[in-house]
TORKEKOL-624612 format. One record per residue (C-alpha): residue in one letter; x, y, z. Coordinates in steps of 0.001 Angstrom, whole numbers, padded with zeros to 6 digits, always signed. Layout:
<recs>
AXYZ/...
</recs>
This chain:
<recs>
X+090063+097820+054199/X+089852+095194+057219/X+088420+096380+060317/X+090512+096948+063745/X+089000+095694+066635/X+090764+095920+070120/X+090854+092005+070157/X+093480+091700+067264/X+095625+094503+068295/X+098690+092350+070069/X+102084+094061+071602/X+103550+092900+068177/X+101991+095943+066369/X+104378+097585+068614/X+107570+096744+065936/X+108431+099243+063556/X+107555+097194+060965/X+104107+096567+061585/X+104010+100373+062667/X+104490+100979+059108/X+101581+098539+058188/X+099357+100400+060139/X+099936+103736+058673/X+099368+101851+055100/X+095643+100754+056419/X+094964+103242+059326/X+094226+107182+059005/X+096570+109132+061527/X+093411+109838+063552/X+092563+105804+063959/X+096307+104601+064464/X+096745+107463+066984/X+093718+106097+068898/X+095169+102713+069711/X+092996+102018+072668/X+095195+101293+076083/X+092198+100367+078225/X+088906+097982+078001/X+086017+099722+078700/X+082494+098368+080329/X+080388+098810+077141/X+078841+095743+076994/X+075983+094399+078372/X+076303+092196+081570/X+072479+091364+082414/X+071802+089695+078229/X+075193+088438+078230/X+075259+084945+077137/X+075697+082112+079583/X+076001+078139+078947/X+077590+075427+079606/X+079325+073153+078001/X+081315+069564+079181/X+084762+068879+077498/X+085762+065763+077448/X+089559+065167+079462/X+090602+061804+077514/X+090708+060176+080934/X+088638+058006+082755/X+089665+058656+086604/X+086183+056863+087855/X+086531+053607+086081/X+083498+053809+084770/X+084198+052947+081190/X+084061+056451+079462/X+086035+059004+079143/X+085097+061468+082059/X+083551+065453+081024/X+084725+068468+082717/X+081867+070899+083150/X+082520+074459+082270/X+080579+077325+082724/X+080492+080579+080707/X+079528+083849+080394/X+080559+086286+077644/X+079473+089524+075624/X+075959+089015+073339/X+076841+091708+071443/X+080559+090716+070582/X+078844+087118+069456/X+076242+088695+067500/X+079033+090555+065584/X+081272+087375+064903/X+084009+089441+066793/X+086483+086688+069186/X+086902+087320+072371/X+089813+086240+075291/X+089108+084249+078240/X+089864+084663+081890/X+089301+081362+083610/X+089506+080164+086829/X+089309+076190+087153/X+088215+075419+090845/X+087553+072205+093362/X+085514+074294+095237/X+082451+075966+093292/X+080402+073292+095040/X+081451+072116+097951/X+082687+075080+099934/X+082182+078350+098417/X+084918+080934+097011/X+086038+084332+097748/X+085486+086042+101701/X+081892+085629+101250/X+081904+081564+100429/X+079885+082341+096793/X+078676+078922+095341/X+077895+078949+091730/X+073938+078706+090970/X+071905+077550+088076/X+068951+078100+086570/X+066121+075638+085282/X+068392+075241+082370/X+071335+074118+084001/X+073128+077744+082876/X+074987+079726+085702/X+073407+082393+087874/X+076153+083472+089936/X+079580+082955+089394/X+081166+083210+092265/X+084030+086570+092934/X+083944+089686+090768/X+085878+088504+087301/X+082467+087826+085598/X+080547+090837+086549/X+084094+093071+085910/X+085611+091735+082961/X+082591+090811+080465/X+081086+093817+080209/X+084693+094880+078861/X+085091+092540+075834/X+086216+089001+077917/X+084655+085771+078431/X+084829+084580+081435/X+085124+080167+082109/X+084906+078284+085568/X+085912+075208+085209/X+084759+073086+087636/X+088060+070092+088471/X+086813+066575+087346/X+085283+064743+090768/X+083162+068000+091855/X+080185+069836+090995/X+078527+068494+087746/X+082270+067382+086662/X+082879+063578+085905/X+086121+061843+087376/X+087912+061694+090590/X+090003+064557+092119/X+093387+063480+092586/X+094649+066756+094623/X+096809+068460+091777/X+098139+065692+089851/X+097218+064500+086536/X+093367+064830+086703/X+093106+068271+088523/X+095741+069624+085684/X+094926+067554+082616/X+091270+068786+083136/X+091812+072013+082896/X+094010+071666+080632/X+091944+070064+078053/X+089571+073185+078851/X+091845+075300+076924/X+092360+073004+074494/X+088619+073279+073581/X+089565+076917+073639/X+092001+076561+070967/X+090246+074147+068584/X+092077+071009+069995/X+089940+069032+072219/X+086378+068117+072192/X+083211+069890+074209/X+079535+068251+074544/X+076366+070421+075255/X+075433+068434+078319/X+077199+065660+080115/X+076298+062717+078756/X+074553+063489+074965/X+076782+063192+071958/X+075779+066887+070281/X+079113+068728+070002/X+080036+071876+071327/X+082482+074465+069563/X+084438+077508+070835/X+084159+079570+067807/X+083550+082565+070141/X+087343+082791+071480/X+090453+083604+069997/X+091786+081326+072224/X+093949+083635+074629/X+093261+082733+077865/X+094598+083927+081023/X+094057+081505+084395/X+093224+082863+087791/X+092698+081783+091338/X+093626+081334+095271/X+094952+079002+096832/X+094112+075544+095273/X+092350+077486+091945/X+095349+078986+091386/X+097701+075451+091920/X+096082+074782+088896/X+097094+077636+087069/X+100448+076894+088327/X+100166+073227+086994/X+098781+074139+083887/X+101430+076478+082601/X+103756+074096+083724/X+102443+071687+080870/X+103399+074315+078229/X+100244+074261+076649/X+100260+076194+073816/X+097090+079352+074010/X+097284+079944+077727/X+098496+083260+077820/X+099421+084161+081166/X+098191+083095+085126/X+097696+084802+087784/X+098062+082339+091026/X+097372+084102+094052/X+098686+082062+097578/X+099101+078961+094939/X+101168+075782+096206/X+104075+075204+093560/X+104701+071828+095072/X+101836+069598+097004/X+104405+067664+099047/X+105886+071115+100582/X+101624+071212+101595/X+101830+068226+103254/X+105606+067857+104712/X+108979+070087+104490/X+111972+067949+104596/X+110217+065023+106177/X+108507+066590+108966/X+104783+066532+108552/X+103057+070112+108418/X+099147+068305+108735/X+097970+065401+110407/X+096386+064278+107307/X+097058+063438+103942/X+095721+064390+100454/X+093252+061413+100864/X+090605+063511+103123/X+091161+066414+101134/X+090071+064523+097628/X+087246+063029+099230/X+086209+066728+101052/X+085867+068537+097685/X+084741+064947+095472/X+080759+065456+094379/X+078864+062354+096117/X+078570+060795+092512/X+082301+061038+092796/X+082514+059665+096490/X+080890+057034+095293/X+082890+055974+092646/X+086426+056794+093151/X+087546+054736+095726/X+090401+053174+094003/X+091900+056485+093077/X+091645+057410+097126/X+093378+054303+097716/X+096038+055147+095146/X+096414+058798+097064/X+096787+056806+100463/X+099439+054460+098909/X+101018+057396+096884/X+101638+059448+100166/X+102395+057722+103084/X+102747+059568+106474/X+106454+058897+106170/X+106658+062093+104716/X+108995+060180+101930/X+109012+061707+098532/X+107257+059259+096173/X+106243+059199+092954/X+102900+060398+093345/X+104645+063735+094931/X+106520+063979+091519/X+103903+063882+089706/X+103147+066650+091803/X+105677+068753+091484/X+105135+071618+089470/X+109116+072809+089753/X+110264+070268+087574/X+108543+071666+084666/X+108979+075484+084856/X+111171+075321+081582/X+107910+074526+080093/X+105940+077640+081291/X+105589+080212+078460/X+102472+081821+079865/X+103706+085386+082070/X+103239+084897+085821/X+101511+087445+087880/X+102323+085832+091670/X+100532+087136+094728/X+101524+085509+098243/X+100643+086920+101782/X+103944+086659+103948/X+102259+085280+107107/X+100587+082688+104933/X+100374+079905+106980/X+098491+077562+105011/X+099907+077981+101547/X+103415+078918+103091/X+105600+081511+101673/X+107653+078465+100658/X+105961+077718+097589/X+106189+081607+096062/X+110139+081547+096672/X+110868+078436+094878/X+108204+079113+092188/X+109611+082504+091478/X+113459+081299+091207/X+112464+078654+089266/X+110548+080790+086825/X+113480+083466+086818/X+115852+080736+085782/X+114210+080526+082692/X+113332+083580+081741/X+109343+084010+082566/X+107970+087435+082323/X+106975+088017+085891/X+105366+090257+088510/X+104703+089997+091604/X+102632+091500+095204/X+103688+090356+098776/X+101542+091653+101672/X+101597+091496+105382/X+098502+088869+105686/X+098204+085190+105752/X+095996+083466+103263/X+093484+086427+101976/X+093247+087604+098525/X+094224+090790+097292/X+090991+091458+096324/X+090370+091918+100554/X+093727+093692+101455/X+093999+095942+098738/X+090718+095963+096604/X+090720+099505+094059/X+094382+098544+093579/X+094105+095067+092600/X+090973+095398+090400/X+092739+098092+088830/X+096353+096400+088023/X+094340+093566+087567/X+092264+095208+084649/X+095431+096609+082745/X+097632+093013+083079/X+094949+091054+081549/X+094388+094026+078930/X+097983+094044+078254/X+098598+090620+078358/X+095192+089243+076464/X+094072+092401+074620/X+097531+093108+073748/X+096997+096915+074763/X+100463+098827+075308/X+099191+100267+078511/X+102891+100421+080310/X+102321+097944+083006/X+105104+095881+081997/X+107202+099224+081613/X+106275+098993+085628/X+108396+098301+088813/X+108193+094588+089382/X+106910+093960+092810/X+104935+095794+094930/X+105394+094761+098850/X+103382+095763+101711/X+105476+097183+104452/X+103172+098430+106949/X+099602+097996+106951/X+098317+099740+103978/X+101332+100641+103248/X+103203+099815+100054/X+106532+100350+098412/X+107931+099065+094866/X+110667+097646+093454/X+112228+097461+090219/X+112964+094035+090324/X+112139+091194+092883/X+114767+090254+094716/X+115873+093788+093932/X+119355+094068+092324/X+122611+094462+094670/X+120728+090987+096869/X+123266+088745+098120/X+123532+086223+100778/X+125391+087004+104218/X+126303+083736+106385/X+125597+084903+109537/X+127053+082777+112695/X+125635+082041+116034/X+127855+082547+119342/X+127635+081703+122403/X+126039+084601+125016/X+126410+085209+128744/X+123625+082911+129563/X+122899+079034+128249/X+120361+079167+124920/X+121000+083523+124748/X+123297+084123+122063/X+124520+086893+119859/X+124608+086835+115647/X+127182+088210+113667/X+130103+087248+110702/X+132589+085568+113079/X+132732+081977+113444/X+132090+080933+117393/X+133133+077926+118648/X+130830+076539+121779/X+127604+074283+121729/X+124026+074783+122537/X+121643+072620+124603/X+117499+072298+124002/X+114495+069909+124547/X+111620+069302+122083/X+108823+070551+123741/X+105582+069877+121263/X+103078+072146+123459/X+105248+075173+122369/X+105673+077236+119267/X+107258+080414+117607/X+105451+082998+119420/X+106758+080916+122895/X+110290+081561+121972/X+110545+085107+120673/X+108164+086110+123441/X+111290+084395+125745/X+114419+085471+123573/X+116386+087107+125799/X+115475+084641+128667/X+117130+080741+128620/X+114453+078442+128478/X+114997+074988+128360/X+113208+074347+124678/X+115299+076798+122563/X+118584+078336+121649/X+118361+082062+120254/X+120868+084149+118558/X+120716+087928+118325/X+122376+091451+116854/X+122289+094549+118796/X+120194+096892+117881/X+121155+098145+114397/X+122306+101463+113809/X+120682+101081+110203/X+117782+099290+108196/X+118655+096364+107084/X+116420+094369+104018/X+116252+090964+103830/X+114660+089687+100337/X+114168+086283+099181/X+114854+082977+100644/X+117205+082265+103352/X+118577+078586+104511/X+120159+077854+108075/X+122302+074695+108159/X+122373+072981+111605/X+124815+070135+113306/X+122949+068678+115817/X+123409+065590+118361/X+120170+064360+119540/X+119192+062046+122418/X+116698+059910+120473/X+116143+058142+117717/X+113915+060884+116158/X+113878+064465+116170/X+112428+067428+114003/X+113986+070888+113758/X+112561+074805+113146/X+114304+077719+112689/X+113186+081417+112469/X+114289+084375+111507/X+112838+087369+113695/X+112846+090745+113938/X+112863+091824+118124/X+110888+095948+118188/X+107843+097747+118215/X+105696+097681+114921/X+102054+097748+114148/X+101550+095037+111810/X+098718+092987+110189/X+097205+090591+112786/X+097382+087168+110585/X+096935+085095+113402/X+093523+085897+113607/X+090405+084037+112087/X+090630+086971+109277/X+094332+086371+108646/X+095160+090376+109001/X+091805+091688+107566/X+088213+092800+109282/X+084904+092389+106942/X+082795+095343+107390/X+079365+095220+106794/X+078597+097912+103726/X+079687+096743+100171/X+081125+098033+097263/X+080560+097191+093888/X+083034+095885+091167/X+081330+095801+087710/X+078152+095281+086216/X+075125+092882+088475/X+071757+091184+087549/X+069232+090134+089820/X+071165+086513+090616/X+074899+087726+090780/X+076076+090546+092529/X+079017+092534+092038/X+079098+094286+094947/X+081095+092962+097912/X+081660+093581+101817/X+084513+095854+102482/X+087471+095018+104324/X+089793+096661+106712/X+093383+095451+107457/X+092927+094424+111335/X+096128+095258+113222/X+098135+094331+116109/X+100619+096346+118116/X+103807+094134+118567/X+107448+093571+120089/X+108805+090936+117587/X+107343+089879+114288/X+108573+086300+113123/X+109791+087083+109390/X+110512+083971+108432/X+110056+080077+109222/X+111283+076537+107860/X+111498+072801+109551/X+112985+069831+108843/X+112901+066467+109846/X+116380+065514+111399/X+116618+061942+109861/X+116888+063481+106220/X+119581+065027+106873/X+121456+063050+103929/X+118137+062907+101512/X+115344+065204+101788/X+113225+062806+100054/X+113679+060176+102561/X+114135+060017+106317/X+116302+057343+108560/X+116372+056856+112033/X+119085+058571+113897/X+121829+056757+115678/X+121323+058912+119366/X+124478+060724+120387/X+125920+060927+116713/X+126138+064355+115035/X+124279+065340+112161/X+124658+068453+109460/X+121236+069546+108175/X+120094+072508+105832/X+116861+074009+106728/X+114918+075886+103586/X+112836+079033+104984/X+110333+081306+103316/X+110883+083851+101357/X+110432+086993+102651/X+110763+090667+101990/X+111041+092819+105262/X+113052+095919+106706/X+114324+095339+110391/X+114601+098621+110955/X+117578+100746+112590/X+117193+100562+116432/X+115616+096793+116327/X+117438+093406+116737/X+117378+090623+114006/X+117408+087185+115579/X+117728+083618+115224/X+116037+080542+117016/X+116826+077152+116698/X+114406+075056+118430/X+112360+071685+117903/X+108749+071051+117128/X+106884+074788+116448/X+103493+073734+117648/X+100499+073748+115448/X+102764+074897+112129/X+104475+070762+112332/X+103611+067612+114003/X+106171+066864+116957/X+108449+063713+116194/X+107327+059999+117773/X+110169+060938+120844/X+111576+063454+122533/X+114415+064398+121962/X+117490+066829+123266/X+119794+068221+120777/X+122963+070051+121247/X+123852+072231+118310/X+127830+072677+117499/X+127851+076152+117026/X+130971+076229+114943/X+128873+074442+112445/X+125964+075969+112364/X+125116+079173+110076/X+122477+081022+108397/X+122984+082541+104805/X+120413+085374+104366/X+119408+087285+101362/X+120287+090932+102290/X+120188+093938+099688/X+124034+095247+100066/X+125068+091706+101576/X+127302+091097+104323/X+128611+094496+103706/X+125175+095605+104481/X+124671+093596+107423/X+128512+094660+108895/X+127372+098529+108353/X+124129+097806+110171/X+125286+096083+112869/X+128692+098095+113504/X+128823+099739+116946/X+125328+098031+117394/X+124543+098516+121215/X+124068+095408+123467/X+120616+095102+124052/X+119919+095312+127409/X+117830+091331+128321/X+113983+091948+128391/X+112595+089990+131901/X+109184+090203+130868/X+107625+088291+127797/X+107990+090366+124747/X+104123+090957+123182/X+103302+089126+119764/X+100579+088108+117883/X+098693+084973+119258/X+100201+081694+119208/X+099914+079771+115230/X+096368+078032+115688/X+095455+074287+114385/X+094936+075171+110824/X+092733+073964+108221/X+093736+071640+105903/X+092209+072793+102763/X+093683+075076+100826/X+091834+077940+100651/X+088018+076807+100622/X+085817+078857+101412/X+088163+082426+101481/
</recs>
């Protein structure tokens, strides 16, 4: 009779057929005991750790041999010792060297062997003492990795990729990084599920995108889907740097000092223009989201301002146009991970999606509502499916008010133009705080107050006609909702969460790794308008995205703005509203002028995503009450500050 572990029990024994199979091998005790959770039963302090270096098949430093991707493991003794294959979580990071992971900045250490210490984050300490291997990869160019980081194109994702490869018995692994004895993965049944934040879980994103075959599912949490939406949206420039600095910030100084062809391929590949180029196709992780067959588990904090919420919306669509399995957490912060807004929860759902989706368990979590979304601080509601069902687009219209730049917003087509001046020392908070006041650098548009909630869900687009004075100009538009809330302060150094100073601990720790961590607490702010949701555009690509032209001063010009996805409830009794206004300072680099632009109403709209739409937004807004025009500034978070220009290091 062959022996049932939990590591060959897949969701296919779930079919009648191989129900029946069961009951032919398995007494109605054992098949009745089909286990639905992993349990810590292994031991984490003798568990075995090495390292192996796989080699990628490229040779990004020139240096005449094909460059070795270090990897780091740790997995179960006891599972080894019994020939029993385990799955692998992974995480394949720039950053185990340079500039630390997680709240705390862990860097991986080694011991006189070169074997890891600490692993940096929980997944080690939590998941191998519960039947998993756990891999960091570190990306060829840093740590003990060979090659050159290339910021997410083919030698970020190729490396990893050739990781699980190894995993599955295609590609080739060496015991140290430049000897020639061979290293198997005998050990692994090859599943393998990616992780990571922020750039760590790019990669994921990248990698499934390549359709290699073993890779199970990901997990990308605040993950860019497309590096030129890092860099620029629709020409205007959203750093005032390019991937250059960031390859040579994370590069090893044996990589520094050998890959300065490949940063003078970046520089050429990605010129300030903000043109699309090849080197942002290559790039582009969109293009190939037919090829994904891993399930996606997407996390994203709304008020992500450094990983905008950009990259989740067209990720997700693209995913749901071909069918991925999916699911999916927004919250209320900007770039943190779940682990720090929401920690039992996430290491819970956590545990039973890799158990369901690598152990095969039939635990119910896909059975589960979709998305979870954090509507308040702490506070969290469901939803069947993400957008939920009954989401349509409204196009809402912008009219002229009593006063020049104070509009209203409604279904009915206004004739009537607006007037504004880029002013680059002034940004998002600057004109809700002033929405009911003209002021010479914006136009907004508002409802009354609604007389019922109204959802948005998913990504909007506003489409502007605007004249300008000058020969450049660069456009933002936001979506906001005007009324008292307390929400999660993102525009603080903690993004919406407080570290405490006790810890709790998540899994199993040895004298070198830790698995207990400094609580969080969600840090609040009591506010009068919460921006919802944000895009820009550079005015001269207003005929292709991918390339901008100077503009012919006093000639009009149709543009389509993209902004974030979002899911939030303005609530009955607040005011939706929308600004049009010109560079939104410290989220986009002001144009090389400054310009005026005067925006023909009649041809200017924004089509939001509302559940119920326009009939939703008609019943919300009928007999909505004129709001009566606020003198003083309304209250906000703090103004967008200069932002880093690494994704995620070091958080």
């Amino acid at each position: 009779m062959p022996i049932r572990t939990p590591f060959t029990i897949w969701r296919t024994l779930a079919t009648a057929a191989t129900a029946a199979l069961l009951a032919t091998f398995l007494t109605p005790v054992a098949a009745q005991a089909a286990p639905r959770e992993s349990r810590p039963v292994y031991s984490y302090e003798n568990a075995v750790r090495e390292a192996v270096w796989v080699d990628t098949g490229l040779d990004g430093d020139g240096d005449g041999r094909s460059d070795r991707v270090a990897v780091d493991i740790v997995r179960p003794r006891e599972l080894a010792q019994q020939g029993r294959k385990v799955p692998v979580v992974m995480d394949a990071s720039p950053y185990y060297s340079c500039c630390g992971r997680g709240n705390e900045s862990q860097r991986k250490t080694y011991d006189a062997n070169g074997d890891v210490v600490q692993m940096p984050l929980f997944y080690d300490n939590y998941f191998v003492p519960r039947g998993y291997a756990f891999v960091g990869v570190d990306l060829a160019g840093t740590n003990r990795s060979d090659g050159c980081d290339d910021v997410g194109g083919r030698s970020d994702v190729l490396s990893a990729k050739a990781v699980v490869d190894w995993l599955n018995g295609r590609a080739t692994a060496y015991t140290s990084r430049t000897g020639s004895a061979k290293a198997k993965a005998g050990w692994t049944n090859g599943r393998t599920g990616m992780i990571g934040k922020s750039w760590d879980g790019t990669i994921a994103n990248g990698v499934a995108a390549t359709g290699v075959k073993g890779l199970k599912t990901i997990v990308p949490i605040s993950a860019i889907s497309s590096w030129y939406d890092y860099y620029f949206q629709q020409g205007a420039p959203l750093y005032d740097s390019g991937p250059d600095w960031l390859s040579d910030y994370v590069n090893s100084p044996d990589a520094r000092a050998k890959c300065d062809a490949v940063q003078q391929k970046i520089v050429d590949g990605a010129p300030r223009t903000g043109d699309w180029t090849d080197f942002w196709t290559e790039r582009d992780y969109l293009k190939d989201a037919s090829k994904v067959k891993a399930s996606v588990f997407a996390i994203h904090g709304q008020q992500d301002l450094n990983v905008r919420m950009k990259h989740l919306g067209q990720w997700w669509d693209a995913l749901a146009r071909h069918g991925v399995e999916r699911k999916i957490w927004l919250s209320q912060t900007g770039h943190v991970d779940p682990f720090d807004f929401r920690r039992a929860e996430w290491v819970d759902t956590l545990h039973r999606w890799f158990d369901h989706e690598l152990l095969g368990y039939d635990n119910g979590i896909d059975r589960e509502p979709m998305a979870d979304i954090e509507r308040h601080p702490d506070q969290w509601v469901t939803s069947k499916t993400w957008p939920p069902r009954g989401t349509s687009t409204a196009t809402l219209r912008p009219a002229q008010g009593t006063q020049p730049g104070v509009g209203t917003l409604g279904l009915t087509r206004d004739r009537g133009t607006e007037t504004f001046t880029d002013d680059p020392a002034l940004s998002e908070t600057d004109w809700s705080a002033r929405i009911d006041t003209s002021t010479p650098e914006k136009a907004g548009f508002t409802t009354g107050a609604l007389t019922k909630d109204l959802r948005l869900a998913g990504s909007s687009k506003v489409t502007v006609t605007a004249t300008p004075t000058t020969s450049t100009a660069h456009l933002s538009a936001v979506l906001v909702d005007l009324g008292p809330a307390t929400i999660r302060d993102y525009a603080t150094a903690g993004e919406g969460i407080a570290t405490l100073t006790d810890r709790t601990c998540w899994g199993a720790s040895t004298a070198g790794d830790s698995a207990c961590f400094k609580q969080t607490q969600a840090k609040t702010a009591d506010v009068d308008y919460e921006v919802v949701s944000r895009g820009w555009a550079d005015l001269g690509t207003y005929a292709d995205p991918g390339k901008g032209v100077p503009l012919t001063p006093g000639k009009a010009y149709t543009i389509t703005l993209d902004l974030a996805a979002t899911d939030h409830v303005v609530p009955a009794g607040h005011r939706l509203a929308l600004i049009v206004a010109g560079t939104d300072k410290d989220l986009i680099d002001p144009p090389s002028t400054t310009p005026t632009l005067t925006i023909d109403l009649s041809r200017t709209s924004a089509r939001v995503p509302f559940v119920g739409g326009a009939s939703a937004f008609a019943h919300a807004t009928k007999g909505a009450a004129t709001a009566v025009p606020q003198t003083a500034p309304l209250d906000g978070v703090t103004a967008p500050r200069t932002l880093q220009r690494v994704p995620g290091a070091g958080r």
